[in-house]
TIFI-328065 format. One record per atom (N, C-alpha, C): residue in three letters; atom name; y, x, z. Coordinates in steps of 0.2 Angstrom, whole numbers. Atoms other than C-alpha are relative to their C-alpha. Layout:
ATOM  sedo  gulum     py     px     pz
ATOM   ALA     CA      Y      X      Z
...
// end
This chain:
ATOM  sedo  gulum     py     px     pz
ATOM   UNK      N     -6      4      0
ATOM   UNK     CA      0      0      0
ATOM   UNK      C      6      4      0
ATOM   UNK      N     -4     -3     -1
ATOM   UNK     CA     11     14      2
ATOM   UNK      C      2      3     -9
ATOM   UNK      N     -3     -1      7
ATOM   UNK     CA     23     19    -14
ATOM   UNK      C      6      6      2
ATOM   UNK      N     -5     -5      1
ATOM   UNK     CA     38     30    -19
ATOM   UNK      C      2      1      7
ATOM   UNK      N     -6      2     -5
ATOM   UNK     CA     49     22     -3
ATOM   UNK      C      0      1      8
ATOM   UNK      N      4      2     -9
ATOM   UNK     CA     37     18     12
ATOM   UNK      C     -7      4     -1
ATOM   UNK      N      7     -7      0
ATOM   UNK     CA     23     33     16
ATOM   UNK      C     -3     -4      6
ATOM   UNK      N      6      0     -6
ATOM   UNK     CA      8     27     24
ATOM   UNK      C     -3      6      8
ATOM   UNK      N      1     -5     -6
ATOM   UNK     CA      5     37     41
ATOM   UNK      C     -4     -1      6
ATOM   UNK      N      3     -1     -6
ATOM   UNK     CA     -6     41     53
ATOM   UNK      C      1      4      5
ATOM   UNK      N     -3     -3     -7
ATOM   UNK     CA     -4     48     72
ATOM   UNK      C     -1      6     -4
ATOM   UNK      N     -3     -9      2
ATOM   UNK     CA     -6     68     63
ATOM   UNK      C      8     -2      0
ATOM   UNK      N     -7     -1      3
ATOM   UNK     CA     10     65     54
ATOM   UNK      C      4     -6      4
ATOM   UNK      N     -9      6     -5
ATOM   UNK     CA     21     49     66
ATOM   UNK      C      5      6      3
ATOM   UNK      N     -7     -4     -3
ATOM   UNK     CA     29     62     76
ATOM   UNK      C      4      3     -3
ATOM   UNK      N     -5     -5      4
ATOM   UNK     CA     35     73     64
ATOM   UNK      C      5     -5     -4
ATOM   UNK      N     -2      4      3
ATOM   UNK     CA     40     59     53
ATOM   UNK      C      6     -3      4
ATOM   UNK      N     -6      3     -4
ATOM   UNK     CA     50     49     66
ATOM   UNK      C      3      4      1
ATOM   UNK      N     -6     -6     -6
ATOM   UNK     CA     59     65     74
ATOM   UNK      C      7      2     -3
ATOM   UNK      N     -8     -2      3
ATOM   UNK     CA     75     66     62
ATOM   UNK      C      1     -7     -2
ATOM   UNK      N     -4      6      4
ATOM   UNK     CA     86     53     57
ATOM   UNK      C     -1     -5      1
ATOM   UNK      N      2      9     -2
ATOM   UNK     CA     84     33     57
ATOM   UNK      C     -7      1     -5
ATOM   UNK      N     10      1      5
ATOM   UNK     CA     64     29     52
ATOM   UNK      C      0     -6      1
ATOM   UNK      N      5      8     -1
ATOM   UNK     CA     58     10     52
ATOM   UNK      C     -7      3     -1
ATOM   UNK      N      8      0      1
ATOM   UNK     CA     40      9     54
ATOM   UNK      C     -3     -7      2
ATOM   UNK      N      4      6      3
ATOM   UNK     CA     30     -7     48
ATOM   UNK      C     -7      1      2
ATOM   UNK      N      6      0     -1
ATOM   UNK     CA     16     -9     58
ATOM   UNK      C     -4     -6     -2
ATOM   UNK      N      5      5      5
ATOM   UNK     CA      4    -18     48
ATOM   UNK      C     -8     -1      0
ATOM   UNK      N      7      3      1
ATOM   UNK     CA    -13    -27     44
ATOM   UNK      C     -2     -1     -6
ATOM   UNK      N      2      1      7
ATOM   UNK     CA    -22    -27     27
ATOM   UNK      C     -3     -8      0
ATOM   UNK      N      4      6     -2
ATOM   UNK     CA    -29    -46     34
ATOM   UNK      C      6     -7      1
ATOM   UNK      N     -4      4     -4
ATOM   UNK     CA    -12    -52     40
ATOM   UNK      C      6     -1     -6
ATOM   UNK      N     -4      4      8
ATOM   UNK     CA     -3    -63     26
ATOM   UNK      C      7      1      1
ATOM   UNK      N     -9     -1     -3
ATOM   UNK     CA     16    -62     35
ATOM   UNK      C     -1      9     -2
ATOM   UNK      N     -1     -6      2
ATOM   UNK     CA     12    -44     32
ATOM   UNK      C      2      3     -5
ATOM   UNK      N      0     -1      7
ATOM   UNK     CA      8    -44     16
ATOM   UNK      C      6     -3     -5
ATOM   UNK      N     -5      3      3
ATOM   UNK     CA     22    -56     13
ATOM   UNK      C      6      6      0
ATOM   UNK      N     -6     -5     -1
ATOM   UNK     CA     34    -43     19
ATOM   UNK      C      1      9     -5
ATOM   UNK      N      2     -5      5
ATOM   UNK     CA     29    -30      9
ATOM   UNK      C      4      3     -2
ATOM   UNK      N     -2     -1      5
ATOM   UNK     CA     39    -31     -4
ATOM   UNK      C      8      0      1
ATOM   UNK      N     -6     -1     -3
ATOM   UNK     CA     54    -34      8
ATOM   UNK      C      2      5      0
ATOM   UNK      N     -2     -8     -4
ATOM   UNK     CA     53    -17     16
ATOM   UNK      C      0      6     -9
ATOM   UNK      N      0     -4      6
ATOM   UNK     CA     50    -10     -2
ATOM   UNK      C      7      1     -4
ATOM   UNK      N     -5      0      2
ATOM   UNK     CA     66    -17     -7
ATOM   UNK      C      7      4      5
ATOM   UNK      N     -6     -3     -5
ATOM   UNK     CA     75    -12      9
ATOM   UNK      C      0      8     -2
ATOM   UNK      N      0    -10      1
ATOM   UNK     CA     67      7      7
ATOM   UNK      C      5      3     -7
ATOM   UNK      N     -2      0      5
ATOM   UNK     CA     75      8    -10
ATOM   UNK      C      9     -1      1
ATOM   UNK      N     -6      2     -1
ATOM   UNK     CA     92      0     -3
ATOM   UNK      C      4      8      5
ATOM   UNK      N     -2     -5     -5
ATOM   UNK     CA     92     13     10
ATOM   UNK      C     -2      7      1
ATOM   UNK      N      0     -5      2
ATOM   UNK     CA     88     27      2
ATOM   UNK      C      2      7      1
ATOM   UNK      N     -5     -6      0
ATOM   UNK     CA     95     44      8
ATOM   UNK      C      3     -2      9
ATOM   UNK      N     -5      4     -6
ATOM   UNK     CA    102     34     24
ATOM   UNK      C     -7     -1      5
ATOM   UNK      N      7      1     -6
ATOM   UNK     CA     83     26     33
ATOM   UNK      C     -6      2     -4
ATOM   UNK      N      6     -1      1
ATOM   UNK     CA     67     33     32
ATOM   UNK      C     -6     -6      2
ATOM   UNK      N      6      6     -1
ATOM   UNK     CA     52     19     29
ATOM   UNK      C     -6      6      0
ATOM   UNK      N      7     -3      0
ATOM   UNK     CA     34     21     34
ATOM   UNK      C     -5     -6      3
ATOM   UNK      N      7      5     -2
ATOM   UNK     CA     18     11     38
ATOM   UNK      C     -4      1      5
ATOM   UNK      N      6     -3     -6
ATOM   UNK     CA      5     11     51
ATOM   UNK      C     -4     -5     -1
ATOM   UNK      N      6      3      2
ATOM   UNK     CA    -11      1     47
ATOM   UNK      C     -4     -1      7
ATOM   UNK      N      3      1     -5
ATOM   UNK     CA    -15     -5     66
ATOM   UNK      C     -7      0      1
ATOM   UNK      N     10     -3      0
ATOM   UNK     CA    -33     -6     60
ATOM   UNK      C     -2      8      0
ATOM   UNK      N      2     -9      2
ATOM   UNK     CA    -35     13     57
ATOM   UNK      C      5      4      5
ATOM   UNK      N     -3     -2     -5
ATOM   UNK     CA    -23     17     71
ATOM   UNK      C      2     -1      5
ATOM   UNK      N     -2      1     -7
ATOM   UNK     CA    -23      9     86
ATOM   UNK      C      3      3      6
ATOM   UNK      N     -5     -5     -6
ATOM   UNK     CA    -17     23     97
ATOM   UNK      C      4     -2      0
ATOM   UNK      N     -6      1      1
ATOM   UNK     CA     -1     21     89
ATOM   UNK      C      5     -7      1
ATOM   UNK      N      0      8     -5
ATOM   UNK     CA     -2      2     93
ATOM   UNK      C      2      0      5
ATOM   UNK      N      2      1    -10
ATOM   UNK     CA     -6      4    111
ATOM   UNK      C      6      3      0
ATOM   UNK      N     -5     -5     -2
ATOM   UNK     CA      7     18    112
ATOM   UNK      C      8     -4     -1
ATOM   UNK      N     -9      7     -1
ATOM   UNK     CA     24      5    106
ATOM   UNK      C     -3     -5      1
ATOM   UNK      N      0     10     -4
ATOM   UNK     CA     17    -10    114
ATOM   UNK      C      0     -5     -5
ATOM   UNK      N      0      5      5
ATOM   UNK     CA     12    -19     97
ATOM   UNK      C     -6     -4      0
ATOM   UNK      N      6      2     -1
ATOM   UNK     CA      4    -33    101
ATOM   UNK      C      0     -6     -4
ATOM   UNK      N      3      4      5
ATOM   UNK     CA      5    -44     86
ATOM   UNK      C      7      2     -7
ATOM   UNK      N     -4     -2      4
ATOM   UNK     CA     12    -41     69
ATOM   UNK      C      3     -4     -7
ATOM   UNK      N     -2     -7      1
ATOM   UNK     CA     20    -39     57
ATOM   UNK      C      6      2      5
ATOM   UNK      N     -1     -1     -3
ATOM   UNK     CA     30    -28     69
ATOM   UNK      C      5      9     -1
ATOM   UNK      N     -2     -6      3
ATOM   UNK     CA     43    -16     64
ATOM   UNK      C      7      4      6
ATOM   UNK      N     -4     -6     -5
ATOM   UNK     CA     50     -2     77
ATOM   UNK      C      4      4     -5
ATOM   UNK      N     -4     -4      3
ATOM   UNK     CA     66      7     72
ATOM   UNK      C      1      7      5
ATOM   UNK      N      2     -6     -3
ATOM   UNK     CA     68     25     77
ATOM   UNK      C      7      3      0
ATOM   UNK      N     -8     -5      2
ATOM   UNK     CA     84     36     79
ATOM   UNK      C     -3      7      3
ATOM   UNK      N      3     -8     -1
ATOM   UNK     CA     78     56     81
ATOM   UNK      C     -5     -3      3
ATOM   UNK      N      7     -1     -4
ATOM   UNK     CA     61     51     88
ATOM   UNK      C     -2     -6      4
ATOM   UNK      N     -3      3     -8
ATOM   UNK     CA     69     39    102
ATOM   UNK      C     -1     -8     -5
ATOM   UNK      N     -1      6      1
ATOM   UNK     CA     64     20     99
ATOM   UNK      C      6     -4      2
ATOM   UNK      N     -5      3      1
ATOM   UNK     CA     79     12     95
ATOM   UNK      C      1     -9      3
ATOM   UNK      N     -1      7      1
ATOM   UNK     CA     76     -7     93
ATOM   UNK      C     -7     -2     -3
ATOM   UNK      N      5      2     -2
ATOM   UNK     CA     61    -17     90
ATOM   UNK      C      0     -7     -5
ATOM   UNK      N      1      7      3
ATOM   UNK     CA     57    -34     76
ATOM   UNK      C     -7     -2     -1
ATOM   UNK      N     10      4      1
ATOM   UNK     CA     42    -45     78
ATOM   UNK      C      0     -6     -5
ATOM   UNK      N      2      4      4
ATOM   UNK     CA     38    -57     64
ATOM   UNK      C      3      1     -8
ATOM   UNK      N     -1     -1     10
ATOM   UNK     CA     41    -60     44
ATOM   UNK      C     10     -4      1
ATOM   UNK      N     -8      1      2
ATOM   UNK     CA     62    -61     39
ATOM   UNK      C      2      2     -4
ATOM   UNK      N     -1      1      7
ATOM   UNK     CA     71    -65     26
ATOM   UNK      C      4      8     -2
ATOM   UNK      N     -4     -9      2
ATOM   UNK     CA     78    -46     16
ATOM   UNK      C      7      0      4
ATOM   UNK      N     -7      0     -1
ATOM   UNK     CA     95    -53     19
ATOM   UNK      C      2      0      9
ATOM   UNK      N     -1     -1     -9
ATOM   UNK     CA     93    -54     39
ATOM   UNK      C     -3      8      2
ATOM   UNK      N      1     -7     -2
ATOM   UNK     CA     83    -39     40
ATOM   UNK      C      3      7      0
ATOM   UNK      N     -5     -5      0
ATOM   UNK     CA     96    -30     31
ATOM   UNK      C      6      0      5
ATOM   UNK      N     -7      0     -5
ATOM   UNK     CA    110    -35     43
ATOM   UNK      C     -4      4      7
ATOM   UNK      N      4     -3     -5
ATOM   UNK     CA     96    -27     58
ATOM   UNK      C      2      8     -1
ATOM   UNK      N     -3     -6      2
ATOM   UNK     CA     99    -11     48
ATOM   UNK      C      6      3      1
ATOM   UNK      N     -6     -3     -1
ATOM   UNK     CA    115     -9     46
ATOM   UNK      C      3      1      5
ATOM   UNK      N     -3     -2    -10
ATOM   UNK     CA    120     -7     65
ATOM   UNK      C     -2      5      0
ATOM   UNK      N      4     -5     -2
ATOM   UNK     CA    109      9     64
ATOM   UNK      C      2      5     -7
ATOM   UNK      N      2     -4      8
ATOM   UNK     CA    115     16     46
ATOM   UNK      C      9      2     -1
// end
């Protein structure tokens, strides 16, 4: 599911990835429809904020650590980062045009 915008990642590489700059990270389910709805969202967002926020994925099935570790307890579930430090926190499916206004407080 991961493309040009949004890197798929596993616990090796999160820490490194979150440690600089603004990151979003899309904690996701290949099962979970609001997920998959959102997809295309965050595809547009990563594209929008190119150069400004870094996007990334986490596949809770294949990573659970990383779950347990931000307190993701149903998704889709999008944690925002500033150097490393949890910033802010989005649980459910929303529309590009609201999640873009979540952003730009951070950008």
């Amino acid at each position: 599911m991961a493309d040009n915008f949004v890197m798929e990642l596993t616990g090796k590489e999160f820490d490194s990835y979150i440690k600089k700059g603004v990151v979003l990270i899309d904690f996701f389910a290949e099962w979970c429809m609001p997920c998959l709805m959102m997809a295309p969202v965050i595809d547009e967002l990563a594209e929008k904020y190119k150069g400004k926020v870094k996007f990334g994925k986490v596949n809770i099935d294949g990573e659970s650590g990383l779950a347990n570790k931000y307190g993701i307890r149903s998704i889709p579930n999008f944690v925002l980062f500033k150097n490393g430090v949890k910033v802010d926190q989005f649980v459910g499916a929303m529309s590009a045009e609201n999640f873009d206004g979540k952003l730009k407080k951070y950008t």
